[in-house]
KOLBA-55338 format. One record per residue (C-alpha): x, y, z; residue in three letters. Coordinates in steps of 0.5 Angstrom, whole numbers, plus 500, padded with zeros to 3 digits. Example, Ala and Ser with C-alpha at 12.3 -4.5 7.8 and 13.67 -1.06 7.14 Angstrom:
! residues 2
NODE    px    py    pz   kolro
NODE   525   491   516     Ala
NODE   527   498   514     Ser
! end
This chain:
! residues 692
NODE    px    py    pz   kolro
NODE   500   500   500     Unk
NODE   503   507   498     Unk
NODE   504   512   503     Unk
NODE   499   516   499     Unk
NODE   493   511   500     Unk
NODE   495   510   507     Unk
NODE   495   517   509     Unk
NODE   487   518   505     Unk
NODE   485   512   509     Unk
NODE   487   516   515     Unk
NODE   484   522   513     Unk
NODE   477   518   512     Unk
NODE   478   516   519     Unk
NODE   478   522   522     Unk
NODE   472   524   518     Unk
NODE   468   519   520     Unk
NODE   470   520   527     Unk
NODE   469   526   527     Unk
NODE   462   526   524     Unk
NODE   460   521   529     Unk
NODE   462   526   535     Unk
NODE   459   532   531     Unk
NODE   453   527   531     Unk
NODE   453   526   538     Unk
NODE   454   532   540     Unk
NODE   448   534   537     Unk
NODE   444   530   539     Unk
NODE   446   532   546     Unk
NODE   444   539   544     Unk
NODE   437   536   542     Unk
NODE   436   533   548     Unk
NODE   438   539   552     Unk
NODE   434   543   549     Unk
NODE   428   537   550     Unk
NODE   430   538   557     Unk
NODE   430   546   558     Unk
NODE   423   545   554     Unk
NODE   420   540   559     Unk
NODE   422   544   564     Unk
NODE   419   551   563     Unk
NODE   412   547   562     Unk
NODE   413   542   568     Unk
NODE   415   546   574     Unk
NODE   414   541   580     Unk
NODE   414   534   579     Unk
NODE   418   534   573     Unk
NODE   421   526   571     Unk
NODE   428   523   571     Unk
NODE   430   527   565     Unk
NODE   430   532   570     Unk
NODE   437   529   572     Unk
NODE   440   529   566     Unk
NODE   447   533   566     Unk
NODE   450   537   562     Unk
NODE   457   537   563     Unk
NODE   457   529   562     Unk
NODE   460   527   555     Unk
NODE   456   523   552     Unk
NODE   447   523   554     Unk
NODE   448   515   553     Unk
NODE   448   514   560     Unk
NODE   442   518   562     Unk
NODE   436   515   565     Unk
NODE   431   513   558     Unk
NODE   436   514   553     Unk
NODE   438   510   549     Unk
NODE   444   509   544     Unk
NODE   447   504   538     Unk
NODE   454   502   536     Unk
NODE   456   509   534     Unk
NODE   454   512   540     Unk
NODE   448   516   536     Unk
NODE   441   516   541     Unk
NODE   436   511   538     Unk
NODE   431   510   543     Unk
NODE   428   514   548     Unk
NODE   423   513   553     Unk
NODE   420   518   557     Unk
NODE   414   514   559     Unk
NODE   410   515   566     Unk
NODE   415   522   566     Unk
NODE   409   527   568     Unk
NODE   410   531   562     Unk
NODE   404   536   561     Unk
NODE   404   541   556     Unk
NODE   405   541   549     Unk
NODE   408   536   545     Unk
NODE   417   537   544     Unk
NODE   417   540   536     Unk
NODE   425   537   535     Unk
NODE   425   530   535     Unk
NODE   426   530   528     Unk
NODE   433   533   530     Unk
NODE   435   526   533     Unk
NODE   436   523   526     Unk
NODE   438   516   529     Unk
NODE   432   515   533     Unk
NODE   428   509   532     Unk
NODE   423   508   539     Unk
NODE   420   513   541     Unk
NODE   416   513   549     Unk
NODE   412   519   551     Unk
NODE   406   514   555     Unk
NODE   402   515   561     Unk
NODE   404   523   562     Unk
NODE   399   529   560     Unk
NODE   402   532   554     Unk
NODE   396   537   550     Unk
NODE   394   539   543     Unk
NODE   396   536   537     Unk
NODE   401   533   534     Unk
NODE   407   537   531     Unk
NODE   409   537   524     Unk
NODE   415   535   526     Unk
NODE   413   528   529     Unk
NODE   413   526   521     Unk
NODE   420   528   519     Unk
NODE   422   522   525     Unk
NODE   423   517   517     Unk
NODE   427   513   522     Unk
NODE   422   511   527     Unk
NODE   420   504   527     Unk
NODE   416   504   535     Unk
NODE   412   510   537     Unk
NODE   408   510   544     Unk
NODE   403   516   546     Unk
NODE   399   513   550     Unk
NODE   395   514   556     Unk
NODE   395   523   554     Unk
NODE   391   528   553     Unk
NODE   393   528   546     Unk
NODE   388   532   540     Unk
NODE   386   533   533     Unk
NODE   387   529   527     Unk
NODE   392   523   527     Unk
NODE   397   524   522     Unk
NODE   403   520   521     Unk
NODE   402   519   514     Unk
NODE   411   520   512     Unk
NODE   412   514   518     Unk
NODE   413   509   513     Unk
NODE   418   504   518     Unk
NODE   414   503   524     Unk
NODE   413   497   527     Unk
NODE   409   499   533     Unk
NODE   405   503   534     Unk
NODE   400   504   540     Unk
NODE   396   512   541     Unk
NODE   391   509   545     Unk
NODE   387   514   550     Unk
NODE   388   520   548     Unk
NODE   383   524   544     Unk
NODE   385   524   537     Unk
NODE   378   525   534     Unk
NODE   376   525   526     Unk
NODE   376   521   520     Unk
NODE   382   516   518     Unk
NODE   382   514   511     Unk
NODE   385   509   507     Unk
NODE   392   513   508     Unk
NODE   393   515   515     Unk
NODE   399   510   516     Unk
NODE   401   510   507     Unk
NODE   404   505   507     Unk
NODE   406   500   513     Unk
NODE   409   494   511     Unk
NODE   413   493   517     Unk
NODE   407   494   523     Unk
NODE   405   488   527     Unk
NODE   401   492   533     Unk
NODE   397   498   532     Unk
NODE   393   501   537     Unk
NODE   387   507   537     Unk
NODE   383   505   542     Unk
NODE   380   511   547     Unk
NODE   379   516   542     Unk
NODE   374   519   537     Unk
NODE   376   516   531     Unk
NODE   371   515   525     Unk
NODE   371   512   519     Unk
NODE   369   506   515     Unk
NODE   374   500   518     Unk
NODE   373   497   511     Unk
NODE   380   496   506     Unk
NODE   383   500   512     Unk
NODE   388   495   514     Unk
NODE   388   491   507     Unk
NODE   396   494   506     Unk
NODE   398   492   513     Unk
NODE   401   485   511     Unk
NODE   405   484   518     Unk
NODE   399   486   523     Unk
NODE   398   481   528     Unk
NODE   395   485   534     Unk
NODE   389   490   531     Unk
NODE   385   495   537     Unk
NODE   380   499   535     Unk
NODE   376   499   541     Unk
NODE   372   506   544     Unk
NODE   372   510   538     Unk
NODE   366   511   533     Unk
NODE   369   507   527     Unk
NODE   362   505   522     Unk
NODE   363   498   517     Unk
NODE   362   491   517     Unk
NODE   368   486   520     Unk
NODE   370   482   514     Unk
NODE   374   477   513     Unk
NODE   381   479   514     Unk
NODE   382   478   521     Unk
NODE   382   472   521     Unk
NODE   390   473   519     Unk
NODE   391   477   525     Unk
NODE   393   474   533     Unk
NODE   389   479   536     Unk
NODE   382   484   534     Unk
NODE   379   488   539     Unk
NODE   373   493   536     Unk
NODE   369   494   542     Unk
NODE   366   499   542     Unk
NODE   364   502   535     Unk
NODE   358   504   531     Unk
NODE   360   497   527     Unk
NODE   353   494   524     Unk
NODE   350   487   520     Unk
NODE   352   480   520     Unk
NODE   358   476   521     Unk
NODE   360   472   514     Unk
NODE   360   465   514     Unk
NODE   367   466   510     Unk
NODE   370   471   516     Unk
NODE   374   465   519     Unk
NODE   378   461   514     Unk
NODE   382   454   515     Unk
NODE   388   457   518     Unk
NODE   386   463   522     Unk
NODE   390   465   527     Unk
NODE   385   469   533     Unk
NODE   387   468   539     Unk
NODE   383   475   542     Unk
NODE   377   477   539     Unk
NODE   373   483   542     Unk
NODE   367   485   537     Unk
NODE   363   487   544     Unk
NODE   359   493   544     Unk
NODE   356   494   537     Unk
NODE   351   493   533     Unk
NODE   352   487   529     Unk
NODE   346   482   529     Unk
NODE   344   475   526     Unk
NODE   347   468   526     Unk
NODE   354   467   529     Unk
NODE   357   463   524     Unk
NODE   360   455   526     Unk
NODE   365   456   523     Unk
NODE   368   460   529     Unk
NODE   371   454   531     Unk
NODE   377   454   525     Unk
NODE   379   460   530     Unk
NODE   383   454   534     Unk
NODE   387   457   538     Unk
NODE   383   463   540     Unk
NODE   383   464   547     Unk
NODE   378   469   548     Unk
NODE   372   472   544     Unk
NODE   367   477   547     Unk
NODE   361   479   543     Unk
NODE   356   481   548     Unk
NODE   352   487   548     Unk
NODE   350   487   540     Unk
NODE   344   484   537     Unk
NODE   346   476   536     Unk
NODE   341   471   535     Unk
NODE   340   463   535     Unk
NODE   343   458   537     Unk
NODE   351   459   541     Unk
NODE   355   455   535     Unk
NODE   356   448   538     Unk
NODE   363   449   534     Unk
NODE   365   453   540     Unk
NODE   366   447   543     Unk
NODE   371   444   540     Unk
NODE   376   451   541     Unk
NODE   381   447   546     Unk
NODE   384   453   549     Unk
NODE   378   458   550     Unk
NODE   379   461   557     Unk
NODE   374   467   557     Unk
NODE   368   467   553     Unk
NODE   363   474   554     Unk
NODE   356   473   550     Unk
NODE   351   478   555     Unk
NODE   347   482   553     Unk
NODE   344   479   546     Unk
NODE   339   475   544     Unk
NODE   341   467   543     Unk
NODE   337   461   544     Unk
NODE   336   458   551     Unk
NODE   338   452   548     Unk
NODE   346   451   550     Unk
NODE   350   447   546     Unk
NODE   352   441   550     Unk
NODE   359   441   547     Unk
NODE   361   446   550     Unk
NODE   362   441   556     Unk
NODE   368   439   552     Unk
NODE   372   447   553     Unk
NODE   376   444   559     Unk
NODE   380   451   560     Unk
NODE   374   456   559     Unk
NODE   374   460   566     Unk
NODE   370   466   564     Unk
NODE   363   465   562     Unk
NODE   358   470   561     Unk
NODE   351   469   558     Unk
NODE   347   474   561     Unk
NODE   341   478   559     Unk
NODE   339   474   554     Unk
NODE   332   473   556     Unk
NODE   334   465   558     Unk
NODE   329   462   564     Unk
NODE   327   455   567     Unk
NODE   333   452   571     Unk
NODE   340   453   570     Unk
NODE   342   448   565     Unk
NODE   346   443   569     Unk
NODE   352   443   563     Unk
NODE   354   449   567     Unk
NODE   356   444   573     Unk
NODE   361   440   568     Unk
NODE   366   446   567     Unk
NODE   370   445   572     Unk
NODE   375   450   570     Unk
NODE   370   456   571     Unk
NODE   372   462   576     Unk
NODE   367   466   574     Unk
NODE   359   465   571     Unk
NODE   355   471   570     Unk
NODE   348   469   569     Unk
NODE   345   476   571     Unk
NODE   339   479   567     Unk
NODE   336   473   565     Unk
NODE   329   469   568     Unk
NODE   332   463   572     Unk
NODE   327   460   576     Unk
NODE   330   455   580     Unk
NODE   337   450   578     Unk
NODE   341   452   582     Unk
NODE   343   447   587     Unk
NODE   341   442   581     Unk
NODE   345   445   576     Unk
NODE   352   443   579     Unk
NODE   355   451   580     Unk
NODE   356   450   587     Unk
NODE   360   445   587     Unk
NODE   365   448   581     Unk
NODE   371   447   585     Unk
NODE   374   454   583     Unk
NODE   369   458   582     Unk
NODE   371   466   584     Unk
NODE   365   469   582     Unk
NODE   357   468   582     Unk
NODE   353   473   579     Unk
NODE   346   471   580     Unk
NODE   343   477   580     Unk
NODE   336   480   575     Unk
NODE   333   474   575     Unk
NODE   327   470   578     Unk
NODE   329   466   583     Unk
NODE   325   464   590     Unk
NODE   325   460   596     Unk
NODE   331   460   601     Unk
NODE   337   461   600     Unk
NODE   341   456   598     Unk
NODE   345   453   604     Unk
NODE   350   449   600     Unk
NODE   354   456   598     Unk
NODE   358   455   604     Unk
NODE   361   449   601     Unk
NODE   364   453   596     Unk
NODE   372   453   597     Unk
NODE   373   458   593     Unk
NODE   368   464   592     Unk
NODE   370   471   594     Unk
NODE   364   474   590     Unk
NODE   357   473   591     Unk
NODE   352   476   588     Unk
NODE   344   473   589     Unk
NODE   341   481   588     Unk
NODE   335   482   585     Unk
NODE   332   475   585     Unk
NODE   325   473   590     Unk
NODE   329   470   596     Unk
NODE   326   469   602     Unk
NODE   326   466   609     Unk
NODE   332   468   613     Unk
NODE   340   469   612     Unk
NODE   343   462   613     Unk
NODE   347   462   618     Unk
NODE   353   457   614     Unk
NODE   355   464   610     Unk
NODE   359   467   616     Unk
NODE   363   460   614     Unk
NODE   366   462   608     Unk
NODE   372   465   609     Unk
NODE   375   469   603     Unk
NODE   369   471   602     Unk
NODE   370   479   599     Unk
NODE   363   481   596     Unk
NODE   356   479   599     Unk
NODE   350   482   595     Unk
NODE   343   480   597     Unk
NODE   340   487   596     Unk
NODE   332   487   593     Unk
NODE   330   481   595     Unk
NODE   324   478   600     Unk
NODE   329   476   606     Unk
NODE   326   477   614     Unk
NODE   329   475   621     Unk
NODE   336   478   623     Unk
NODE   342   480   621     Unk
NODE   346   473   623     Unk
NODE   351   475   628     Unk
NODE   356   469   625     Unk
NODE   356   474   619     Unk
NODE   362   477   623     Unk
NODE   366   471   622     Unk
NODE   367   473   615     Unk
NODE   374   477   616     Unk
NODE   375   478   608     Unk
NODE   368   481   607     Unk
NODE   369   488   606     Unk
NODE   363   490   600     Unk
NODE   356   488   604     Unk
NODE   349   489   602     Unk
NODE   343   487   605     Unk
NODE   339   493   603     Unk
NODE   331   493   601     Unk
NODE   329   487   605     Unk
NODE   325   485   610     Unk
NODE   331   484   616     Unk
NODE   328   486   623     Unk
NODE   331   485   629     Unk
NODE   337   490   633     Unk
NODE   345   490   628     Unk
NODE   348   484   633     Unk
NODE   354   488   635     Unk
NODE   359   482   632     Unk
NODE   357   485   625     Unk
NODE   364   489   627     Unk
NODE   368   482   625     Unk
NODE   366   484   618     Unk
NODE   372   485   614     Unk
NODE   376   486   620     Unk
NODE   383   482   617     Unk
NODE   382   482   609     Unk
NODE   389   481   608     Unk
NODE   391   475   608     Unk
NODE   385   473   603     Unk
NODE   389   480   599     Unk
NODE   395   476   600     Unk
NODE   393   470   597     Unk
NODE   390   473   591     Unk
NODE   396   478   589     Unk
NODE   400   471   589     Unk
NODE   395   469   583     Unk
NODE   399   473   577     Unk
NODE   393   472   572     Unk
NODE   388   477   571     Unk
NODE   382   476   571     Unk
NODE   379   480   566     Unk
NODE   372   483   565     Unk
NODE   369   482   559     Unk
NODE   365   488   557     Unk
NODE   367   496   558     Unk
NODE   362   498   563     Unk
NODE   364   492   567     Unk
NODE   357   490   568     Unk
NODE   359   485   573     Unk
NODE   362   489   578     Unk
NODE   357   495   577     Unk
NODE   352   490   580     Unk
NODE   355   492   588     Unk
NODE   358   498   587     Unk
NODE   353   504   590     Unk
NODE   354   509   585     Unk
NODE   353   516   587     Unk
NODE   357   516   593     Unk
NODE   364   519   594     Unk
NODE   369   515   591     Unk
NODE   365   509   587     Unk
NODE   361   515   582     Unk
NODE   368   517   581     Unk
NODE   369   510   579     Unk
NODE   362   509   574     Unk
NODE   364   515   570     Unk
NODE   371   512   569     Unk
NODE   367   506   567     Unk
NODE   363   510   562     Unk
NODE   369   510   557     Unk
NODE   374   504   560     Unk
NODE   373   498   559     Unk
NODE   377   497   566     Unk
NODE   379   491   565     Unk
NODE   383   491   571     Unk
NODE   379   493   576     Unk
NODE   376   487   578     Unk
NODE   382   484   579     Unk
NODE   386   490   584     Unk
NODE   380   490   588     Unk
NODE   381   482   589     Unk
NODE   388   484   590     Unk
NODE   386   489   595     Unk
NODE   390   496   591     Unk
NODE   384   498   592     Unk
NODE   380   503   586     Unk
NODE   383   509   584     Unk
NODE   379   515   587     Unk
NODE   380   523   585     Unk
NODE   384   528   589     Unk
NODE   378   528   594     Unk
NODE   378   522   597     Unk
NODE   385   519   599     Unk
NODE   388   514   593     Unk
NODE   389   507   595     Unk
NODE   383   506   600     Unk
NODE   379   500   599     Unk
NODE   373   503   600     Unk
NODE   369   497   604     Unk
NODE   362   498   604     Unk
NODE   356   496   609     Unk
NODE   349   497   606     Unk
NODE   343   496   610     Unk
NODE   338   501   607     Unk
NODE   330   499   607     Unk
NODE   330   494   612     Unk
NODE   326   494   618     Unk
NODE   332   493   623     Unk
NODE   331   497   630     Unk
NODE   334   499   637     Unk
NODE   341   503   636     Unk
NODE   347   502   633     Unk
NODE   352   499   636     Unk
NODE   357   502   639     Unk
NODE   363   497   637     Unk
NODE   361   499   630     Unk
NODE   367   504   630     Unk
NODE   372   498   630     Unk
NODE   369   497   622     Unk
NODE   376   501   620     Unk
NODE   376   498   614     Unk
NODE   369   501   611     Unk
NODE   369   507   608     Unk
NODE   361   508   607     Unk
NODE   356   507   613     Unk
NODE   348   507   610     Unk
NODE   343   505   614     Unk
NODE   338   510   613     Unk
NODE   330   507   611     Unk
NODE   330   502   617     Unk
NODE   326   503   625     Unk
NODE   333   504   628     Unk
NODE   332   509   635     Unk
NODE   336   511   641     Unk
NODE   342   515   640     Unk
NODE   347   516   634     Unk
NODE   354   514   637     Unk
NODE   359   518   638     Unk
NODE   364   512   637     Unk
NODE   361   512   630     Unk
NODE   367   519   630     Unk
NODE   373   513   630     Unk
NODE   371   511   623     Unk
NODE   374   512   617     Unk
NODE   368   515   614     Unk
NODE   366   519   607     Unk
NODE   359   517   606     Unk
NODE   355   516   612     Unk
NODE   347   515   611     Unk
NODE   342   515   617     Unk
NODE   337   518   614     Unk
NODE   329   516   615     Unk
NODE   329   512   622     Unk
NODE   327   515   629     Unk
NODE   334   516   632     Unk
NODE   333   521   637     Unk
NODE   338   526   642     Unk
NODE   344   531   640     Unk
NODE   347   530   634     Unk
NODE   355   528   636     Unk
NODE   360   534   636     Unk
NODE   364   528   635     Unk
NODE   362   528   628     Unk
NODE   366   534   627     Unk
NODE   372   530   627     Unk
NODE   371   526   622     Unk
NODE   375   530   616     Unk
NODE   374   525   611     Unk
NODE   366   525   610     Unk
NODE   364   527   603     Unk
NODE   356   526   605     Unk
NODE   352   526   612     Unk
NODE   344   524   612     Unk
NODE   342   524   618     Unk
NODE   335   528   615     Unk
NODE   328   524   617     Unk
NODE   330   524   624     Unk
NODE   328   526   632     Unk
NODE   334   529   634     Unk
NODE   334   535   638     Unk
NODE   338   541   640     Unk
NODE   343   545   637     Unk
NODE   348   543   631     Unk
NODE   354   542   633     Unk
NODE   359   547   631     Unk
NODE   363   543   629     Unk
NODE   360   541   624     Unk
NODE   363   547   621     Unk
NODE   370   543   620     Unk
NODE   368   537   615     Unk
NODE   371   542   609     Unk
NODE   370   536   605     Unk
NODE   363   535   606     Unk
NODE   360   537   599     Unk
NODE   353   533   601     Unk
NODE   349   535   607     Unk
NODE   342   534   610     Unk
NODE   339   534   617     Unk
NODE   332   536   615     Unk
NODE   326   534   618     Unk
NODE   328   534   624     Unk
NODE   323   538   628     Unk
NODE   327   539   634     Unk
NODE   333   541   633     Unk
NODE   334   548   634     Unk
NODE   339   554   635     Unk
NODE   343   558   629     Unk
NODE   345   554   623     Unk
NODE   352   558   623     Unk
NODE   354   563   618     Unk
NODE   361   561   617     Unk
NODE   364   555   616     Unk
NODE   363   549   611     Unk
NODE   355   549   614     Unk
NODE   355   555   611     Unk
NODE   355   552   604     Unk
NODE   349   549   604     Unk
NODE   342   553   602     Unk
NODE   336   551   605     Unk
NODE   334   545   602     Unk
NODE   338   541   608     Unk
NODE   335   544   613     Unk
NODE   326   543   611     Unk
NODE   323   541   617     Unk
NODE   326   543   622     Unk
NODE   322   550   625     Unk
NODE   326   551   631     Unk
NODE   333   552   627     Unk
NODE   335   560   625     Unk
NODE   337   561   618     Unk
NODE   341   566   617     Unk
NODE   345   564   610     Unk
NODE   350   569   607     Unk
NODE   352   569   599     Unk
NODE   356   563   599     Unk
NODE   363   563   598     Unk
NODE   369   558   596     Unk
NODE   370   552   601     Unk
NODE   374   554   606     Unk
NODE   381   552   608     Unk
NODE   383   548   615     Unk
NODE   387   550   620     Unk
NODE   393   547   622     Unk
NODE   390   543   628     Unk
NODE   384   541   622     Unk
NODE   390   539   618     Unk
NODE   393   534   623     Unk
NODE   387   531   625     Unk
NODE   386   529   618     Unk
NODE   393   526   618     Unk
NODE   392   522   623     Unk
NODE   385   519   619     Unk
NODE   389   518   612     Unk
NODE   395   515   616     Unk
NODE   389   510   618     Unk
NODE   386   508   611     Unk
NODE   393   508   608     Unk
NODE   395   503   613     Unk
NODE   390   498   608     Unk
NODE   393   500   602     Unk
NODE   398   496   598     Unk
NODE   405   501   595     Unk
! end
C-alpha cells in the first residue's frame, strides 16, 4: 500500500469520526433542548429526565436514553414521566431515532408536523395522553408498532392514514374519537398481528381479513350486519377476539370453530341470534367467552362441556329462563359464571354450579329466583364473589354463610328476606362489600357484625400470588356494577370512568386489595369497603362496637326502624359517606362527627334528633352532600360560616326551630392547621389498608 492511500484512509477515518461525535454532539443539543422544554412546561413533579447532566460527554447513559454502536440515540423513553403540556417539536433533529416512548403522561393539542419528519421511527407509544386533533402520520413508513391508544385523536381515518405499513405488526387506537369505515383500512398492512379498534366510532361490516390476525379488538363502535360464513377460514390464526358493544346481528357462524387457537371471544352487547354455535365446543383453549346481552337460544349446546379450559362464561341478558341448565355444573375450569339478567327460576343446586371447585364468582342477580337461599354455597372453597341481587329469595339468611372464609363480596340486596342479621355473618373476615338492602330483616344490628371484613389481608395476600388477570368482559364492567353503589363518593368516580373504559383490570385490583382508583377528593389507594342496610326493618340502636369496622369506608343505613341514639363512637371510622337518614334516631347530633375530616355525604334527615347542630360540623370542609332536614326538634342557629354555610335551605326543610341565616356563598373554606393534622391521623388509618 502506498503511502498516499494510507494516508486517504486515514483522513477517511478521521472524517467519519469525526462525523460520529458531531452527530453525538448534536443529539445531545437535542435533548438538552428537549430537557429545557419540559421544564419550563413541568415546574414540579418533573420525571427522570430532569436528571440529565449536562457536563457528561455523551447523553447515553441517562436514564431513558438509549443509544446504537455508533454512540447515536436511537430510543427514547419517557413513559410515566409526568409531562403536561404540548408536544416537543424537534424530535425529527434525533436523526437516528428508532423507538419513541411518550406514554402515560399528559401531553396536550395536536401532533406536530414534526413528528412526521421522524423517517426513522420503527415503534412510536403515545398512549394514555391527552393528545387531539386528527391522527397524522402518514410519512412514518418503517413503524412496526404503534399504540396512540386513550387519547382524544378525533375525525376520520382513510385508507392512507399510515400510507404505506408493510412492517407493522401491532396498532393500537383505542379510546379515541376516531371514525370512518373499517373496510379495505388495513388491507395493505401484510404484517399486522394485533389490531385494537376499540371505544372509537368506527362504522362498517367485519370482513374476513381477521382471520390472518392473532388478535382483533372493535369493541365499542357504531359496526353493524351480520358476520359472514367466510370470516373464519381454514388456518385462522385469532387467538383474541372482542366485537362486544356493536350493533351487528343475525347467526354466529359454525365456522368460528376453525379459530382453533382462539382464547377469548366477546360478543356481548349486540343484537346475535339463534343458537350459540356448537362449533365453540371444539376450541380446546377458549378460556374466556362473553356473550350477555344478546338474543341467543336458550338451548345450549352440550359441546361446549368439551371447553375443558374455559374459566370465564358470560351468558347474561339474553332473556334464558326455566332451570340453569346443568352442563354449566361440568365446566370445572370456571372461576367466573355470570348469568345476570336472565328469567332462571329455579336449578341452582341441581345444576351442579355450587360445586364447581374454582369457582371466584357467581352472579345470579335479575333474575326469578324464589324459596330460600341455597345453604350449599358454604361449601363452596373458592367463592369470593356472590351475588343473589334482585331475585325472589325468601326466608332468612343462612347462618352457614358466616363460613365462607374468603368471601369478599356479599350481595343479597332486593329480595324478600326476613329474620335478623346473622350474627356469624361477623365471621367473615375477608368481607368488605356487604349489601342487605330492600329486604325485610328485622331485628336489632348484632354487635358481632364489627367482624365483618376485620383482616382482608390474608385473602389479598393469596389473590396477588395468582398472576392471572382475571379479566372482564364488557366496557362498562356490568358484573361488577351489580354491587357497586353508585352515587357515593369514590364508586361515582369509578361509574364515569367505567363510561368509557373497558376497565378490565378493575375486578382484578379489587380481589388483590390495591384498591379503586378515586379522585384527588378521596384519598387514593383506599379500599372503599361498604355496608349497605338500607330499606329493611331493623330496629334498636346501633352498636356501638360498629366503630371497630376500620376497613369501610361508607355507612348506609337509612330506610329502617333504628332508635336511640347516634354514637359517637361511629367518629372513629374512617368514613366518607354515612347515611342514617329516615329512621327514629333521637337525642344530639355528635359533636364528634365533627371530627370525621373525610365525609364527603352525611344524611341524617327524617329523624328526631334534637337540640343544637354541633358547630363542629362546620369543620367537614369535604362534605359536599349535607341534609338534617326534618328533624323537628332540632334548634339554634344554623352557622353563617364555615362549611355548613355551603348549604342552601333545601338541607335543613323541616325543622321549624332552626334559624336560618344564609349568606352569599363563598368557596370552601380551607382547614386549620389543627384540622389538618386530624386529617392526617385518619389518612394514616385508611392507608395502612392500602398496598404500595
Amino acid at each position: 500500500m502506498s503511502r498516499l492511500q494510507h494516508l486517504l484512509e486515514l483522513m477517511c477515518s478521521v472524517l467519519i469520526f469525526a462525523q460520529l461525535i458531531s452527530g453525538n454532539n448534536d443529539d445531545m443539543e437535542v435533548l438538552i433542548e428537549l430537557k429545557g422544554f419540559l421544564q419550563v412546561h413541568n415546574q414540579i413533579n418533573r420525571g427522570a429526565y430532569d436528571g440529565w447532566l449536562e457536563s457528561e460527554a455523551s447523553p447515553c447513559n441517562w436514564q431513558g436514553v438509549g443509544c446504537d454502536t455508533n454512540g447515536r440515540v436511537s430510543s427514547l423513553d419517557l413513559s410515566s414521566s409526568s409531562i403536561s403540556g404540548p408536544f416537543f417539536s424537534n424530535f425529527s433533529s434525533l436523526k437516528s431515532l428508532i423507538h419513541l416512548d411518550l406514554s402515560d403522561n399528559s401531553i396536550t393539542g395536536a401532533l406536530p408536523v414534526d413528528l412526521n419528519r421522524c423517517l426513522g421511527l420503527k415503534h412510536l407509544n403515545l398512549s394514555y395522553n391527552l393528545i387531539g386533533g386528527v391522527l397524522n402520520i402518514s410519512s412514518l413508513t418503517n413503524l412496526r408498532t404503534l399504540d396512540v391508544s386513550r387519547n382524544r385523536f378525533e375525525g376520520e381515518i382513510s385508507r392512507n392514514f399510515l400510507a404505506t405499513c408493510d412492517e407493522l405488526t401491532i396498532l393500537n387506537v383505542s379510546s379515541n374519537n376516531l371514525r370512518g369505515n373499517i373496510i379495505g383500512l388495513l388491507d395493505n398492512c401484510f404484517q399486522l398481528e394485533y389490531v385494537d379498534l376499540s371505544l372509537n366510532r368506527f362504522t362498517g361490516q367485519v370482513t374476513q381479513g381477521i382471520a390472518s390476525l392473532i388478535q382483533f379488538n372493535a369493541a365499542e363502535n357504531g359496526l353493524t350486519g351480520s358476520i359472514p360464513l367466510d370470516m373464519f377460514p381454514v388456518g385462522c390464526k385469532l387467538q383474541f377476539l372482542d366485537l362486544s358493544g356493536n350493533h351487528l346481528f343475525g347467526n354466529l357462524p359454525n365456522s368460528v370453530s376453525t379459530c382453533s387457537s382462539l382464547r377469548y371471544l366477546s360478543l356481548s352487547e349486540n343484537g346475535f341470534d339463534g343458537q350459540i354455535p356448537p362449533g365453540i365446543g371444539v376450541i380446546p383453549g377458549l378460556e374466556k367467552l362473553i356473550l350477555g346481552s344478546n338474543n341467543f337460544a336458550r338451548e345450549m349446546p352440550f359441546s361446549l362441556m368439551n371447553c375443558s379450559a374455559l374459566k370465564y362464561l358470560d351468558i347474561s341478558d339474553n332473556g334464558f329462563g326455566g332451570e340453569v341448565q346443568g352442563f354449566f355444573g361440568k365446566l370445572e375450569s370456571l372461576t367466573h359464571l355470570i348469568l345476570h339478567s336472565n328469567n332462571y327460576t329455579d336449578g341452582i343446586v341441581s345444576s351442579g354450579i355450587l360445586r364447581l371447585p374454582k369457582l371466584i364468582m357467581l352472579d345470579l342477580s335479575l333474575n326469578r329466583f324464589f324459596g330460600k337461599l341455597p345453604t350449599e354455597v358454604a361449601s363452596m372453597k373458592s367463592i369470593k364473589y356472590l351475588v343473589l341481587a334482585e331475585n325472589n329469595f325468601s326466608g332468612q339468611i343462612p347462618l352457614v354463610y358466616g363460613q365462607i372464609a374468603h368471601l369478599q363480596v356479599l350481595d343479597l340486596s332486593y329480595n324478600n328476606l326476613s329474620g335478623g342479621i346473622p350474627a356469624d355473618i361477623g365471621n367473615c373476615t375477608s368481607l368488605l362489600w356487604l349489601n342487605l338492602a330492600a329486604n325485610k330483616l328485622s331485628a336489632q344490628i348484632p354487635p358481632e357484625i364489627a367482624g365483618v371484613g376485620r383482616d382482608p389481608s390474608p385473602t389479598f395476600a393469596r389473590n396477588q400470588k395468582d398472576a392471572a388477570q382475571l379479566e372482564i368482559g364488557t366496557r362498562k364492567c356490568l358484573s361488577v356494577m351489580r354491587w357497586i353503589p353508585l352515587g357515593y363518593p369514590g364508586f361515582n368516580y369509578v361509574e364515569s370512568e367505567m363510561s368509557w373504559k373497558d376497565c378490565r383490570s378493575l375486578e382484578d385490583r379489587i380481589l388483590k386489595g390495591y384498591g379503586i382508583v378515586t379522585p384527588p377528593s378521596v384519598q387514593p389507594c383506599i379500599i372503599l369497603g361498604y355496608v349497605m342496610f338500607s330499606g329493611n326493618l331493623l330496629s334498636g340502636q346501633i352498636p356501638p362496637i360498629i366503630s371497630a369496622m376500620g376497613n369501610f369506608n361508607l355507612l348506609l343505613l337509612d330506610d329502617n326502624l333504628l332508635s336511640g341514639v347516634l354514637p359517637s363512637e361511629i367518629s372513629q371510622m374512617s368514613l366518607v359517606a354515612l347515611n342514617v337518614s329516615r329512621n327514629i334516631i333521637s337525642g344530639d347530633i355528635p359533636s364528634e362527627i365533627g371530627q370525621m375530616v373525610l365525609l364527603e355525604t352525611l344524611d341524617l334527615s327524617f329523624n328526631n334528633f334534637s337540640n343544637e347542630l354541633p358547630s363542629s360540623l362546620s369543620q367537614l370542609y369535604k362534605l359536599s352532600k349535607f341534609n338534617v332536614s326534618y328533624n323537628p326538634l332540632l334548634s339554634g342557629n344554623v352557622p353563617s360560616t364555615g362549611q355548613l354555610s355551603t348549604f342552601d335551605e333545601q338541607s335543613f326543610l323541616g325543622n321549624p326551630l332552626l334559624s336560618l341565616h344564609f349568606t352569599d356563598h363563598g368557596p370552601l373554606l380551607e382547614p386549620n392547621n389543627d384540622e389538618l393534622s386530624r386529617e392526617d391521623v385518619q389518612v394514616r388509618r385508611f392507608m395502612q389498608n392500602c398496598n404500595p
